[in-house]
N, C-alpha and C positions, 0 to 999 in steps of 0.2 A: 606521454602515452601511459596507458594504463598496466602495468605490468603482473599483478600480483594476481592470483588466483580469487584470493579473498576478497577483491577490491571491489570487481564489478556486482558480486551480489549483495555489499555492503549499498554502495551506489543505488540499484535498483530498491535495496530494503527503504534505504530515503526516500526514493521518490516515489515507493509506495504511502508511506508515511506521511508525505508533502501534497501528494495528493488527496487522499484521506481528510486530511486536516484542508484543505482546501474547500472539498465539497460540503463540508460537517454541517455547519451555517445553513446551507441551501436544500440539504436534507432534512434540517432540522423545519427550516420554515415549513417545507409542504409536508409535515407530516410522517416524513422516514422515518421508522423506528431507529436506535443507535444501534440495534442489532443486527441491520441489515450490513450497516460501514464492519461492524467488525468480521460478518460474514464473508464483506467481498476482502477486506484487508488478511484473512487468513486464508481466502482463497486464493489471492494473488500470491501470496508468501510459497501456498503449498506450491502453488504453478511454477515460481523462481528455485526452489530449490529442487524442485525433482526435476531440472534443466544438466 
């Protein structure tokens, strides 16, 4: 189990990341700027740590 304070928004900071790099590809085909991935990637971050 998950014990440490630090752990779970480490965790979440990955699979914001795993994500991210996931969709990058299929953004990239239709045309998403790469500024949009880093817009949602720093909005997800800001939503995880002001938790």
């Amino acid at each position: 189990m998950l014990s440490s304070a630090n752990t779970l928004p480490k965790l979440y900071l990955s699979v914001i990341e795993d994500v991210i790099e996931s969709i990058r590809e299929l953004f990239c085909d239709e045309g998403v700027e790469e500024r949009v991935l880093d817009n949602l990637r720093q909005s997800l971050t800001a939503a995880l740590m002001s938790m």
